[in-house]
N, C-alpha and C positions, 0 to 999 in steps of 0.2 A: 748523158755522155756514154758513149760504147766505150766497152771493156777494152784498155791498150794490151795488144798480144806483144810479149816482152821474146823479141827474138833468143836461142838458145844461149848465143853470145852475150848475151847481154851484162851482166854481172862481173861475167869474166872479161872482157874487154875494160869497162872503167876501172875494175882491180889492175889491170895491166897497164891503165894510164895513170893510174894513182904510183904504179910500184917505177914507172918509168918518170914518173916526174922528179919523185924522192932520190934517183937514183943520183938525177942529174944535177941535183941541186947540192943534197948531202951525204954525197958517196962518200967523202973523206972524213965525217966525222960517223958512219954505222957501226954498229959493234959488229965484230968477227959472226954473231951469233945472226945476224939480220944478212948479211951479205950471202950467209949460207942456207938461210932459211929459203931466199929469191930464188938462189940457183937449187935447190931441189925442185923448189915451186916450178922455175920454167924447166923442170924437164918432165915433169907430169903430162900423163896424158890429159886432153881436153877435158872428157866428164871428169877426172878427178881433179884437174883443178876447179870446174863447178863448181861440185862435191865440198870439195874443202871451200870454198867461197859462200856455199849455202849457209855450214856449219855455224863461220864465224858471223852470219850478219843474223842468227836463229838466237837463240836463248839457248845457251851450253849451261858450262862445258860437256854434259852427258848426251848419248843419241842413241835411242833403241831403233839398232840398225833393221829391225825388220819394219818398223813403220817408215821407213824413209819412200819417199817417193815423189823423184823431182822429172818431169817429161823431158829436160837437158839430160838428164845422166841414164841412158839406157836399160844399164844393166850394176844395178846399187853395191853389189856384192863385188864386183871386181872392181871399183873404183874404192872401195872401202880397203879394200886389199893392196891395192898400189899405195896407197895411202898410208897404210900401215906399214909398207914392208920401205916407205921412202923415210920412215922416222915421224911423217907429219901427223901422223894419229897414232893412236895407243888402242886397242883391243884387250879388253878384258880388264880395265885399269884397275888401280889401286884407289877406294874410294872410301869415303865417312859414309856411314849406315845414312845421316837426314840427306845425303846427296841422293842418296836411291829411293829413300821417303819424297824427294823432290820429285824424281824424275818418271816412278812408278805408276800407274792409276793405282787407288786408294785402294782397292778391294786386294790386289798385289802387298803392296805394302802391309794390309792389315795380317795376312798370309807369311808373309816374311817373317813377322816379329811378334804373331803367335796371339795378334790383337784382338781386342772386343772387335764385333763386327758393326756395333753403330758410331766405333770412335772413328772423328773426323782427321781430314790428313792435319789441319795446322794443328791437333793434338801430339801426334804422333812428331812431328818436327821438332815442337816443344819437347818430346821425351826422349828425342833421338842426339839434340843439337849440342850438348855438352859430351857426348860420347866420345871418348878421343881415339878409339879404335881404329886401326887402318887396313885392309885388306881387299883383297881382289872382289869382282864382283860374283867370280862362280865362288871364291870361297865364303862370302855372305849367303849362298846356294841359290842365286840369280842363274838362271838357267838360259835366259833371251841373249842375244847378243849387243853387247854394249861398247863402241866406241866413244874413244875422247880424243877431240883435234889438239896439236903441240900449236907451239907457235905463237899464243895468245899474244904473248909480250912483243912479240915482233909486230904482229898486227896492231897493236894499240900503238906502236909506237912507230909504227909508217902511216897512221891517220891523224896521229898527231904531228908527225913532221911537214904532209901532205896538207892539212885544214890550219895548222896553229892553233886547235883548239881540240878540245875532247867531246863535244860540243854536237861539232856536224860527224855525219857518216855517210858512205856510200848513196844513201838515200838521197842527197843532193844532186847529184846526178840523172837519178828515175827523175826530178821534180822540173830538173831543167830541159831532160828530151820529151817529157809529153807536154809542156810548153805550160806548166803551171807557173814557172819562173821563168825571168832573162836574168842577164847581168849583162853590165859593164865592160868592153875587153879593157885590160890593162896588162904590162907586162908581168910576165912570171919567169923569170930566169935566176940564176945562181947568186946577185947583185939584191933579188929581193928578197934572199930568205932570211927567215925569225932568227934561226938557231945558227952560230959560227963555232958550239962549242958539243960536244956529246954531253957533259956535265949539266948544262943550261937544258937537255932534251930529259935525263934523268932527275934533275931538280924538279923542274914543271910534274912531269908525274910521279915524283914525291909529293910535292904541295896536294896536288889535284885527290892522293890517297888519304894523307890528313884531312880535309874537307871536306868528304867523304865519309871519313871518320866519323868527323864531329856530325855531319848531318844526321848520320845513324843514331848518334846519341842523344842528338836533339829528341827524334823520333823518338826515340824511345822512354825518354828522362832520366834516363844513367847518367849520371856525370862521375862514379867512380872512377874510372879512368882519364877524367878531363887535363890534372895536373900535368899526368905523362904526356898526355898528346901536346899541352904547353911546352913542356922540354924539349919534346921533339921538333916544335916548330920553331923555338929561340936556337937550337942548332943550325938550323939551315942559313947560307949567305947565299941571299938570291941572286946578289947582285944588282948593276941598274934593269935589265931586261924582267926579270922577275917580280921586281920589287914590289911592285902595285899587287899584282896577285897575294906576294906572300903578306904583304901588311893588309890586306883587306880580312883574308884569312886570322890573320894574329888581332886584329881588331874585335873580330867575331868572337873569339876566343877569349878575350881579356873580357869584353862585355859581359862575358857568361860567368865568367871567374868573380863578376863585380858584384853581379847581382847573387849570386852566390856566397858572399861577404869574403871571399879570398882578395883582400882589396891590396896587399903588398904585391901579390903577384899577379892580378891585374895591372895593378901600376906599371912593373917592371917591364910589361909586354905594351901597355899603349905607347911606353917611353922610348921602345925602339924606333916609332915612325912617326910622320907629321900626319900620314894621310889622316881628313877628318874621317872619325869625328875621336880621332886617338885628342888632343889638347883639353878639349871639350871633357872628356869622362875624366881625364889627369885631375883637370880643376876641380871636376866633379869630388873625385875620390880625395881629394886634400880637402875640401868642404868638409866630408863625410869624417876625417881624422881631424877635425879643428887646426890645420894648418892653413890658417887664413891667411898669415902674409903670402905663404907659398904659393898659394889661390891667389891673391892678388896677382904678383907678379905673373903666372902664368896668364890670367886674363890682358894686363898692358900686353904680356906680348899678341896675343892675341888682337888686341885694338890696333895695335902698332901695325902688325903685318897680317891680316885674315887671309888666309886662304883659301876662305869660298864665303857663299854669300851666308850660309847657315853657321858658321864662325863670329860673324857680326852681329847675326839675330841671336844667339847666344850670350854673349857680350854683353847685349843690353839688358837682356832677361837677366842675368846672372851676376852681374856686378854689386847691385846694391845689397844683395844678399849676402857678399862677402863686407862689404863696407859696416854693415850693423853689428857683426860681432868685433869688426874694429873699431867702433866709433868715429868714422868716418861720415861726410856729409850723404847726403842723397842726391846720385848723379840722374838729372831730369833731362827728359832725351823729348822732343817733339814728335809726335804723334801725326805719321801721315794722315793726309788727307785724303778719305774714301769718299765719295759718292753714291749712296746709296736709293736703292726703290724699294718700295714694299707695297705687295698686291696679296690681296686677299680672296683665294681662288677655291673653287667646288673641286673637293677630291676626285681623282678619278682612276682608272688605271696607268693612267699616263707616268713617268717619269717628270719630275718638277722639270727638268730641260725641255722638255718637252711642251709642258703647260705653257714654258713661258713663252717658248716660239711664238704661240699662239698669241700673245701680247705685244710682240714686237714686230709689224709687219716688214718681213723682206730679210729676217734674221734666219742663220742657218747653225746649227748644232754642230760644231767637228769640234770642241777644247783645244788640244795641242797640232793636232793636223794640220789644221789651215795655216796659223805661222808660220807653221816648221815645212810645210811645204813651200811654202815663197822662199825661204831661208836654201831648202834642198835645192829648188828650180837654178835660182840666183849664182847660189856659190858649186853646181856641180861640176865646173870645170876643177872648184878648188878641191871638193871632195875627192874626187879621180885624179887627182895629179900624181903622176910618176915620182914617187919616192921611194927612197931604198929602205927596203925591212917593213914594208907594210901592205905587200900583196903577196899571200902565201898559197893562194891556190883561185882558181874560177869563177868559184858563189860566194862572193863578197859585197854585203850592201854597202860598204864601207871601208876604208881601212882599218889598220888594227891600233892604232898611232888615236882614232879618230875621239876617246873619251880620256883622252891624255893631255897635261898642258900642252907638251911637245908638236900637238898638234896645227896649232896655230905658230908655233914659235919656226916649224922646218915649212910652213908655205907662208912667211910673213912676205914675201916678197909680191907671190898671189895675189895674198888679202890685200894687199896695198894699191896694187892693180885696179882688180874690181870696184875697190872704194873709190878708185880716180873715174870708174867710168860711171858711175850712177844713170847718168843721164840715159843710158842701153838699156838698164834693169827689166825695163820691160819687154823689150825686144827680147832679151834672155831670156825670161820668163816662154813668151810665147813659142822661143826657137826652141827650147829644153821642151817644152809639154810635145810640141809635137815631134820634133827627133828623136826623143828618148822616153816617149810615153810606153809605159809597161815592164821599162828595166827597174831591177830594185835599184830602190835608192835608202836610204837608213832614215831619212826624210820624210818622203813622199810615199802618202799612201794612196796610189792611183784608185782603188776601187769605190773610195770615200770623197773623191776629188772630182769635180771637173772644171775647167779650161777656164768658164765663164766666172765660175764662184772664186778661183786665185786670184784673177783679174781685177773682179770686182774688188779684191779686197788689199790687193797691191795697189790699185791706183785711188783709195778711197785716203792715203797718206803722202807722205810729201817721203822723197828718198832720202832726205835729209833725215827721218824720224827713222824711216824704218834699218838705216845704218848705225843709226844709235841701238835700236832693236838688235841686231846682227852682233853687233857689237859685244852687247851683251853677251849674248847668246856664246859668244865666243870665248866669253872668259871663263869657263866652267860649264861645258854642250853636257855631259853627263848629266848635273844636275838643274840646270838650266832649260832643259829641253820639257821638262812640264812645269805644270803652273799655268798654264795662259786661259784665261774666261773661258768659258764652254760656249759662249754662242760671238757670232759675229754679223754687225748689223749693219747694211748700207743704206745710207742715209740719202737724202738729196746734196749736203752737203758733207762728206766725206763719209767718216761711219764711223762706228765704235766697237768696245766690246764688251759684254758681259755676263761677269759670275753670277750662278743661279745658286741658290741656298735654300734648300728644305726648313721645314721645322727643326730645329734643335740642330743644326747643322751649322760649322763655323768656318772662317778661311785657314786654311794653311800657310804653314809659311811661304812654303815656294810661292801659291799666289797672290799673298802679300808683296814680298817682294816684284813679281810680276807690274802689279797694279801702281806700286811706285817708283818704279820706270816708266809706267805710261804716262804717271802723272808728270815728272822729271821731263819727256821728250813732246809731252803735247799731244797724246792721241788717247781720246776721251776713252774711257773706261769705267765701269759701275757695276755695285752687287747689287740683284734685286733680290732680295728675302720673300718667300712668299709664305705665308700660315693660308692653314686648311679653312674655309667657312664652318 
């Protein structure tokens, strides 16, 4: 593939449809600080707004402005200069000594601070990074000249209003005009944006900083600080827009607290949310203090109302466990009915999927693919449907609504639809692959798929089954959407499908439950275990 020549505008034009969309969407909730950040921007000459465009999509905040050299920006010195003199860059900042340990070559650096000559830079980081000292960078006696762009907060928070996530960047854009992606059109006007509050835009990148946080700390195994970053996050009221974010985060959080033996204050943070698997670790950690009535009753509720399917596979594992230190009877639960193969095969380099291809004539390897593509093909009128608050920008395989319950609950009208036309399914199928082959879909993975192998495997069931399938599918797409056999087999008379299992290798739960749905709707399914010869 020849090299794409990225016109001089380039950069700066999707910045301009980024900053024009945000404008019109959420001019009335920007801080004073964003609306005046624009209006310097648009009155920049061309290479400097480049310039500044280059900066922020680079690895800052620092730029030794003698190495810069962009073939859009002419002449790098006067664009650095408009830059500065507009407020949007700083020249000669005020900086911590490891930021110039960062930004230096090594042998620099080792000069500066008067180093051995064989010490490495992440040395030097390390001996710099508690330093709390602040000053300029000539008066560190950096002598090159050193900019740093303003702004930052504005830009993260026009790509977050702009994406709804912090997630995607500019780079969505290169990926769609050299035609490595399509999309979907769908509406994007003032009717479909995420955020109606400035608070909701500053909350999300609050969460998004704690997160962040704790990832750091992950990485690192510090949990000295873990307690505060807890307080911090029991502060925040996310709200309903938020909420899923912040309890997934306060989830993560209490998990670590648990395993950690801070089990009151774990407690206290699973107790604020339902999302799983906050009930589950609750029960847990009342286990763990011999509050087994307490564990009881949290498990009925659990029996009573599950919330996902991993709620119920809990439930059963976990019950008798509390029942024994009550003297309670032993709850006996029936034991689906698996199907199994076992072959006995020459190792080789192959993947066990793969061996097994070879044993089942006309079987194809995609696990979650293949369904979830009939599932994409079928329901993408429902996927793409016009709803408010869940198309925030262009490159969307999906909406944002789409791993929510919410999702099913604002297109019940849709799904009601489609389930009355079954008898189309397949025309659907055929008309989606060829209209819309190449667009994302959150679905459908075109490169892995063809025409023929959906077909096969759409018409090898009855629409009756695979609505029950669908069905499913729909009551929990997040976690729902894997689990399905690794291989799919066409038969003469219809097909099946199935899980492959190495040596020493066991099912999971999601493809347990997978496997007792098919057993439930009538569409054969089996594990074949294979051991080495």
């Amino acid at each position: 593939m020849a090299p794409v020549e990225i016109p001089a505008n380039y950069y700066l034009n999707y910045f301009n449809q980024m900053i024009d969309l945000v404008l019109a969407r959420y001019q009335d909730i920007l801080p004073q600080q964003d609306l005046h950040f624009i209006s310097q921007f648009k009155g920049l000459s061309e290479p400097a707004q480049r310039l500044l465009i280059r900066f922020y999509i680079r690895k800052g905040p620092l730029f030794l402005t003698d190495t810069l050299a962009y073939k859009e920006v002419p002449d790098i010195g006067q664009a650095c200069a408009e830059l500065c003199s507009s407020g949007l860059s700083e020249e000669n900042p005020e900086v911590y000594c490891w930021q110039l340990v960062e930004l230096l070559p090594v042998a620099e650096s080792r000069s500066l601070l008067r180093a051995d000559k064989k010490i490495r830079k992440s040395e030097l980081l390390d001996q710099t990074y508690l330093d709390e000292e602040i000053k300029s960078c000539t008066d560190w006696g950096i002598k090159r000249p050193i900019i740093q762009p303003t702004g930052y907060e504005t830009y993260r928070r026009l790509q977050l209003l702009y994406f709804g996530n912090e997630q995607q960047t500019l780079t969505e854009f290169i990926l769609e005009d050299i035609g490595l992606f399509k999309y979907e059109p769908y509406p994007i006007d003032r009717d479909n944006r995420l955020f109606n509050k400035a608070k909701e835009v500053e909350t999300t990148l609050l969460i998004n900083d704690l997160a962040i946080e704790f990832a750091e700390m992950s990485l690192a195994k510090d949990w000295q600080q873990i307690e505060v970053l807890a307080e911090q996050v029991l502060k925040i009221q996310p709200g309903r827009l938020l909420l899923n974010r912040w309890s997934r985060l306060a989830n993560r959080i209490a998990y670590r607290l648990e395993q950690l033996g801070e089990l009151e204050l774990a407690y206290r943070i699973f107790s604020t949310n339902h999302q799983p698997p906050s009930r589950e670790r609750r029960t847990r950690i009342l286990f763990k203090q011999q509050a087994y009535q307490a564990a009881k009753k949290l498990l009925e509720e659990i029996h009573q109302q599950p919330i996902s399917e991993d709620e119920t596979t809990f439930y059963r594992r976990f019950i008798n466990k509390v029942h024994k230190p009550l003297g309670l009877a032993t709850v006996k639960f029936a034991k689906p009915h698996i199907s199994e193969t076992h072959l006995q095969l020459a190792r080789t380099d192959q993947r066990v999927e793969e061996l097994a291809c070879d044993q089942f004539p006309g079987a194809v390897w995609l696990e979650n693919s293949l369904p979830l593509a009939v599932f994409g093909l079928v329901f993408w009128q429902v996927i793409f449907a016009d709803k408010p608050g869940v198309w925030h920008h262009p490159f969307q395989s999906g909406p944002s609504d789409l791993y929510r319950s919410e999702f099913s609950e604002a297109r019940s009208e849709e799904i009601a639809s489609l389930f009355n036309r079954q008898a189309q399914w397949l025309e659907i199928i055929q008309t989606h692959w060829a209209a819309k082959h190449g667009i994302r879909n959150a679905f459908v993975h075109w490169s892995v798929l063809t025409a023929d192998t959906i077909i096969h495997c759409y018409t090898a069931f009855h629409p009756d089954q695979w609505a029950e399938l669908f069905r499913h599918l729909l009551l929990d797409i997040r976690n729902h959407r894997s689990g399905f056999p690794d291989l799919f087999q066409r038969q003469e008379q219809g097909g099946r499908f199935i899980e492959v299992k190495g040596p020493g290798d066991k099912l999971q739960d999601n493809q347990k439950q997978w496997l007792a749905v098919f057993e439930r709707i009538g569409i054969p399914a089996e594990v074949c275990y294979i051991q080495y010869l």
